[in-house]
C-alpha positions as CSV (number, residue, x, y, z in Angstrom):
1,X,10.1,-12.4,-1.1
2,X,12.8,-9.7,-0.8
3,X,13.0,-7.2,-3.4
4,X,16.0,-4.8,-2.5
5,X,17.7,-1.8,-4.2
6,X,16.8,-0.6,-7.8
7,X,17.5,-1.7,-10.8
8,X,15.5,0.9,-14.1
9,X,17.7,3.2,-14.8
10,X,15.8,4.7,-17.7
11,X,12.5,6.8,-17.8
12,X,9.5,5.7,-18.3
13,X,7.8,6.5,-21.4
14,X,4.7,8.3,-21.9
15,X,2.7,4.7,-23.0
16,X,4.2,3.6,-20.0
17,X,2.8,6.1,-17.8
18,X,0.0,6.1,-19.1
19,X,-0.4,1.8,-18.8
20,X,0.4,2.5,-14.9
21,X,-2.1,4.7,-14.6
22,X,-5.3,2.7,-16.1
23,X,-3.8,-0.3,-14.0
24,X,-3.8,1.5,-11.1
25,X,-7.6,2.9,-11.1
26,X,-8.7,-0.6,-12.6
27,X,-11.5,-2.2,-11.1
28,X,-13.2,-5.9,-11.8
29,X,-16.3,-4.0,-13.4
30,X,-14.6,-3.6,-16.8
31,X,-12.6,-5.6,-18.9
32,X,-8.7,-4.7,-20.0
33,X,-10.4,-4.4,-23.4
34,X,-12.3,-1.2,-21.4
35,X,-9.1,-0.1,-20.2
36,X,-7.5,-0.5,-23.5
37,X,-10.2,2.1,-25.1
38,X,-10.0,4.1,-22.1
39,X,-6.5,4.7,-22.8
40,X,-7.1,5.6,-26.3
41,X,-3.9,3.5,-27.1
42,X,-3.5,0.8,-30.2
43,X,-3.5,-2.7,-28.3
44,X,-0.3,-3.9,-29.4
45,X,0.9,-0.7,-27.9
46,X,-1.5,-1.0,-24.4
47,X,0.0,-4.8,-24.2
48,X,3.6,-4.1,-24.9
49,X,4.1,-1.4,-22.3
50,X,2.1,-3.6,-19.9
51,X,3.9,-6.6,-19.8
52,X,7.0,-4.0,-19.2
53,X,5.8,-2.4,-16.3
54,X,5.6,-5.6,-14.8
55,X,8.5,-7.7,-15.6
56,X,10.7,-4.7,-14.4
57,X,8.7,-4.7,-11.1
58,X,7.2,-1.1,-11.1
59,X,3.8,-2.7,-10.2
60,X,2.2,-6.1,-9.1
61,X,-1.0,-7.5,-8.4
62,X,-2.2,-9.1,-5.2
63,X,-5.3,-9.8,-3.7
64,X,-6.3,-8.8,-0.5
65,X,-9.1,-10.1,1.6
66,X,-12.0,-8.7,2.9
67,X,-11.9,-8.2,6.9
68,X,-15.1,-10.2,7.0
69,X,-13.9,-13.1,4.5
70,X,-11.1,-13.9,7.1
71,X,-12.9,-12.6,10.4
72,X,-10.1,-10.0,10.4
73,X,-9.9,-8.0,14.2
74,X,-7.4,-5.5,14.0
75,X,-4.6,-4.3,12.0
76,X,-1.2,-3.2,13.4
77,X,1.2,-0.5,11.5
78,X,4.5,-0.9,13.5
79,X,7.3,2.0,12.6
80,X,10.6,1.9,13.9
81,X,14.3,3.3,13.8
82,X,16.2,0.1,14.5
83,X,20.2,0.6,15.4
84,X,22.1,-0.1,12.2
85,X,23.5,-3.4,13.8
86,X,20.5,-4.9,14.9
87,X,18.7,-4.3,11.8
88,X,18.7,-7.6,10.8
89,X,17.2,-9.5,14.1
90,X,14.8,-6.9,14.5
91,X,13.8,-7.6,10.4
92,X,13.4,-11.0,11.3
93,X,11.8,-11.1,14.7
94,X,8.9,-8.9,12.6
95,X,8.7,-11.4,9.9
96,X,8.3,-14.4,12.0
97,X,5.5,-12.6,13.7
98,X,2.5,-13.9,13.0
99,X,-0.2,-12.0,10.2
100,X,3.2,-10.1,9.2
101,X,2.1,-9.5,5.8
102,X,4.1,-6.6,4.4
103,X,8.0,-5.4,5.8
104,X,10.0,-2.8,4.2
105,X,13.4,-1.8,5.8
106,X,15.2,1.4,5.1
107,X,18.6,3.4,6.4
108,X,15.8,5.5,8.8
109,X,12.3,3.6,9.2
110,X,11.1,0.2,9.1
111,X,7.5,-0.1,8.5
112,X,5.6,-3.6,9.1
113,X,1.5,-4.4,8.9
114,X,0.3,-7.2,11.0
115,X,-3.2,-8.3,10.7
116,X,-4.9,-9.8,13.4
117,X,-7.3,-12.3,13.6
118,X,-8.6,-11.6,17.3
119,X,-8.5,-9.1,19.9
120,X,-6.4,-11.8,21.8
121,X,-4.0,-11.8,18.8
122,X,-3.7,-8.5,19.1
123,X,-3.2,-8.1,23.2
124,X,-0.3,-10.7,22.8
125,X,1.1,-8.7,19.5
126,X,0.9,-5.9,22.1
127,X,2.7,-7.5,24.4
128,X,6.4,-8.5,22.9
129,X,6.6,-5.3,20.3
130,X,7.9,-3.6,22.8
131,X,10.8,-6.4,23.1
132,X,10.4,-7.4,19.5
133,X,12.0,-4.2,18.9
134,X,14.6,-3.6,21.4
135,X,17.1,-2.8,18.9
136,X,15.7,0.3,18.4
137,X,13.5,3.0,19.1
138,X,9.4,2.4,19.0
139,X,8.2,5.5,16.4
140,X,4.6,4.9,16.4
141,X,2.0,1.8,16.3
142,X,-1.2,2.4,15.0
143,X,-3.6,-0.2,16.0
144,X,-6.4,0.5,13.6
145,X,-10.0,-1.5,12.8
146,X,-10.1,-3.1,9.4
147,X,-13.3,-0.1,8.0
148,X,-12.9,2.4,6.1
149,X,-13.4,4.6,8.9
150,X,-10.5,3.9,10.2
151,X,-8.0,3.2,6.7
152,X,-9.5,5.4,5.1
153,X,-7.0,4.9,1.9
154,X,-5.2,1.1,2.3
155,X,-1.7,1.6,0.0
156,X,-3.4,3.3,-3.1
157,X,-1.4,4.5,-5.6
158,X,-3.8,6.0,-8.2
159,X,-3.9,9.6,-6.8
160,X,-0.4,9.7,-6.1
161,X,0.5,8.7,-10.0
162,X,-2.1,10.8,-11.3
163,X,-0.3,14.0,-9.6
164,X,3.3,12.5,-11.0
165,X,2.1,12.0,-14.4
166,X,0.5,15.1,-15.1
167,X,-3.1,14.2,-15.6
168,X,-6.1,15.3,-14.1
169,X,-8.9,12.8,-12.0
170,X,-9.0,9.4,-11.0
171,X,-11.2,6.4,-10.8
172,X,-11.4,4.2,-7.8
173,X,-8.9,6.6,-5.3
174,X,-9.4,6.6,-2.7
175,X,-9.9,2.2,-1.9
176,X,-9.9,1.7,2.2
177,X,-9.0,-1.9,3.6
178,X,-11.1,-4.0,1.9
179,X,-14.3,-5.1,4.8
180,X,-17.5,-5.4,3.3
181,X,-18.9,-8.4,2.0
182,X,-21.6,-7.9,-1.1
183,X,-24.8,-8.3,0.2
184,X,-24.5,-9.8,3.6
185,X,-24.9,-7.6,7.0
186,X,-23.7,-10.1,9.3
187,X,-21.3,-10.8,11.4
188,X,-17.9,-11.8,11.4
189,X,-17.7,-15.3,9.9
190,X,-16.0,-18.3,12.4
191,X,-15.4,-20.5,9.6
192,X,-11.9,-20.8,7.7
193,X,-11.4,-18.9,4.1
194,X,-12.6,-21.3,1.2
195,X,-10.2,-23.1,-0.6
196,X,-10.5,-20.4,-3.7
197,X,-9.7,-17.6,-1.1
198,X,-6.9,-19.1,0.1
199,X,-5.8,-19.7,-3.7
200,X,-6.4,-16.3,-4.4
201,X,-4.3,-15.0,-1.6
202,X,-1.6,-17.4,-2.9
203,X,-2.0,-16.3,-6.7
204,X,1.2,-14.7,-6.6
205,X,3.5,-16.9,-5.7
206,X,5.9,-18.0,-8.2
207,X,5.0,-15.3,-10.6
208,X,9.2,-14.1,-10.5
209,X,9.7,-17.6,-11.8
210,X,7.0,-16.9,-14.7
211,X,7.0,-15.4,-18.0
212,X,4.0,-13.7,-18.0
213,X,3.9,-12.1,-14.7
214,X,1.3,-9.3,-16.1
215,X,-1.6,-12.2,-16.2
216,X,-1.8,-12.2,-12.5
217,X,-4.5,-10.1,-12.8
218,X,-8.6,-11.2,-12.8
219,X,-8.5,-11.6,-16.6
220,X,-7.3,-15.1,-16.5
221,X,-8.8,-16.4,-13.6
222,X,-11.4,-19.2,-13.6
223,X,-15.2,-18.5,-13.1
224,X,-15.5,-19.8,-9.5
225,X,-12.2,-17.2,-8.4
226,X,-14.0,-14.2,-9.9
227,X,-16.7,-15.0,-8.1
228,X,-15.0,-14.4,-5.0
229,X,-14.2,-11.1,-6.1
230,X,-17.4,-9.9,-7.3
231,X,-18.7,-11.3,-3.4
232,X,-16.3,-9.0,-2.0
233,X,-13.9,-11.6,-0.4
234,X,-11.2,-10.7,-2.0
235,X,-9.9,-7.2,-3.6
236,X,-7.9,-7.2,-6.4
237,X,-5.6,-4.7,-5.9
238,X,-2.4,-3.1,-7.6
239,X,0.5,-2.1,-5.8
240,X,3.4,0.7,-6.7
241,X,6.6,-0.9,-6.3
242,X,8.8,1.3,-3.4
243,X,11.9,-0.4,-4.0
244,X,13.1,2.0,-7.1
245,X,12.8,5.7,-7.8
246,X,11.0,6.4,-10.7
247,X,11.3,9.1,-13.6
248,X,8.7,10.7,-15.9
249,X,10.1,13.3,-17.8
250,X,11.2,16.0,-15.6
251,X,9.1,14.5,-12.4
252,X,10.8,12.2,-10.5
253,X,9.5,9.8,-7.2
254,X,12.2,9.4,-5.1
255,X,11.3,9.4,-1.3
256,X,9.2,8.0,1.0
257,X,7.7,10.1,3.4
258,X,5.7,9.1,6.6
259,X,3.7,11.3,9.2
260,X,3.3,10.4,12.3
261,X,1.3,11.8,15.3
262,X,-1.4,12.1,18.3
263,X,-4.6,12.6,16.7
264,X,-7.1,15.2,17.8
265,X,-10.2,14.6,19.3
266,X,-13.7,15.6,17.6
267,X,-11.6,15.3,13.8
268,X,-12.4,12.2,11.6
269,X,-10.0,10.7,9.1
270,X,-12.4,11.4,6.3
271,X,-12.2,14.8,7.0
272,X,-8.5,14.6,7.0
273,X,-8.5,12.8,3.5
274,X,-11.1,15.2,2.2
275,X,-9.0,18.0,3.2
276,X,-5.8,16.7,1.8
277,X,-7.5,15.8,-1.4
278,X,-9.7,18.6,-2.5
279,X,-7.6,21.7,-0.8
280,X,-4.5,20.8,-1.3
281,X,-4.4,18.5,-4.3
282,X,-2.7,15.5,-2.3
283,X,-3.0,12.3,-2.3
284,X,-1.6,10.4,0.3
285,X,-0.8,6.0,-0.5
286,X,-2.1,5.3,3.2
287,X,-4.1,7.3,6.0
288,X,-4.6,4.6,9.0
289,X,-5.4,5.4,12.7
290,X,-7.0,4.4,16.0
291,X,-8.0,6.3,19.0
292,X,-5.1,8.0,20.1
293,X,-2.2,7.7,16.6
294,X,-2.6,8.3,12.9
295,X,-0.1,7.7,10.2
296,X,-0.2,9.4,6.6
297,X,2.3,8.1,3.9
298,X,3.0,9.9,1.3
299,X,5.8,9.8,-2.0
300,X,7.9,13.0,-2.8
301,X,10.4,14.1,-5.5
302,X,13.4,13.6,-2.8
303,X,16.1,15.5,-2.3
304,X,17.9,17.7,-5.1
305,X,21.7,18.3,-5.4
306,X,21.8,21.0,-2.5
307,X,20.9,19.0,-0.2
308,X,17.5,20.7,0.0
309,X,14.2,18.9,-0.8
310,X,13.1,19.6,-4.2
311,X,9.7,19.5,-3.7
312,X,8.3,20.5,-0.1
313,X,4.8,19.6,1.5
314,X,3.4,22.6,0.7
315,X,1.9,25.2,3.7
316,X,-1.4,23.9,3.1
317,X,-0.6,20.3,3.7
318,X,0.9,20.9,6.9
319,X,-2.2,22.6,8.2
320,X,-4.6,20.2,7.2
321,X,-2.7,18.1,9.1
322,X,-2.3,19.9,12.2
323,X,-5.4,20.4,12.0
324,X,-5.8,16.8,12.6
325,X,-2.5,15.6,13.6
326,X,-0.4,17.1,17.0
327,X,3.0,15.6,18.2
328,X,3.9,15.0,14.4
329,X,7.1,13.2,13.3
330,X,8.2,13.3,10.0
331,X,9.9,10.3,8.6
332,X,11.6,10.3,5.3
333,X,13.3,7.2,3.3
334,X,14.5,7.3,-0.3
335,X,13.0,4.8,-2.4
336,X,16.1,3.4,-3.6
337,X,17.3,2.7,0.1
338,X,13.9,0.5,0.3
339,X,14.1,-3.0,1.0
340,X,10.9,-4.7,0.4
341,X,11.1,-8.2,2.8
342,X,7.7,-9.0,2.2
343,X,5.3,-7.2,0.5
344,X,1.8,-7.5,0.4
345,X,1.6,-11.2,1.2
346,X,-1.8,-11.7,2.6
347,X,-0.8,-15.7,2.4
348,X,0.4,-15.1,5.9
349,X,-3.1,-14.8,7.4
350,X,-3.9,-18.0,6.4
């Protein structure tokens, strides 16, 4: 699925805004009817502005599988700066990789995640990146463990819109990388995903193609699939579209930005997060790292007609990273400039 450059042009309204944000800190534990009273919106009014949020793109539903429900090993986050004519090869060279299960290409950055099955997945990943991007330079590749300990926050959306929108707390912010099966302390498992896994993973196929692409979600799936979710082997999960800046009134999400660096010994990523969070009211989409590299994304207001940004990290921010973070490089892609070649498609480990 390739989702290029935008295509709203209006703002959203507040309804909208405010349908985002129940959607976006929604868990399987309530119902939408939940929701619906949560917002403190008429129905009519909670299902109109939902069904257009979705049909314009701004969000979509996926499910993502727990680490344990696939006998996941490792999970890759590749950034590079190909040269602008080997773009294209270096595009597809990631996407026929395989586990590729999210791509997103820029002027600046391309990002892709590759999941790995095995270590031995992994060690042969490890060995062609090197030539799978020779079109370009090699910005950072963050090898991380599918536990929260290591992605602490897994493409999470909630905290981000909550800061956009105006309002105050949120509900399920921050979610790591999905890893824990309900119940069940055990190992890895060595046998393939179920059938209703694999549907799940495949749920969203064809939803461009349907009317209704808003019913994705685990209202109107059948007993045996919402089992799976309330065993923990799948995550339902809502995703911020980054192909389009978005408006709110005067607020405005326009940019991409991406922190890269060495990580410091003796400094966990919780602590990072925590710092972020509760001292500088931030809330970074993705905080992933191994041993030696972490990688923060975060969305910004962009740039204003100076030239200047209109909305810095503040002071703070950038010493709760250092803090945590040395060698940083600062990466920064408008989200108009976004091209989404796949994005969040979890069929791809199967």
């Amino acid at each position: 699925m390739v989702n290029s450059s935008a295509t709203r042009s209006r703002p959203l309204t507040e309804n909208e805004a405010i349908v985002v944000k129940s959607i976006l800190g929604a868990s399987i534990e309530e119902t939408e009817a939940d929701r619906i009273r949560r917002c403190g919106l008429p129905r009519s009014t909670y299902l109109e502005a939902k069904q257009r949020v979705y049909a314009e793109g701004l969000i979509q539903d996926r499910y993502v599988p727990s680490s344990r429900a696939l006998g996941l090993s490792r999970i890759s986050f590749v950034l590079s700066r190909p040269f602008a004519d080997k773009r294209g090869p270096v595009t597809q060279a990631l996407l026929s990789t395989p586990g590729t299960v999210l791509v997103w290409t820029g002027v600046h950055v391309q990002m892709g995640v590759v999941i790995h099955r095995t270590e031995a997945d992994l060690s042969r990943f490890e060995e062609r990146v090197e030539r799978l991007l020779d079109g370009g330079a090699l910005i950072g590749h963050v090898r991380s463990r599918p536990i929260p300990e290591d992605i602490p926050v897994y493409f999470d959306f909630e905290g981000i819109w909550s800061s956009f929108v105006g309002t105050l707390g949120v509900r399920k912010y921050p979610r790591a990388f999905p890893s824990v099966l309900h119940g069940e302390d055990t190992g890895m498992p060595a046998s393939p995903p179920s059938e209703v896994v694999s549907d799940l993973l495949r749920k969203h196929i064809g939803e461009e193609e349907s009317p209704s692409p808003h019913l994705v979600g685990p209202a109107s799936l059948s007993r045996s699939r919402k089992k799976a979710l309330e065993d923990g082997k799948v995550e339902w999960r809502t995703f911020l579209s980054v192909g389009l800046p978005i408006s709110f009134g005067p607020n405005r999400l326009a940019d991409i930005v991406l922190v890269v660096g060495r990580r410091e010994k003796g400094r966990t990523l919780t602590q990072l997060l925590e710092e972020l969070v509760t001292d500088c009211t931030a809330f970074p989409f993705l905080v992933a790292g191994d041993e030696d590299q972490v990688l923060i994304g975060f969305m910004g207001a962009g740039l204003g007609a100076n030239g200047t940004t209109s909305r810095k990290v503040g002071t703070n921010v950038s010493s709760s990273i250092v803090n945590s973070v040395s060698h940083l490089e600062i990466l920064r892609e408008g989200l108009g400039l976004v091209t989404t070649q796949r994005d969040h498609q979890y069929e791809y480990l199967l």
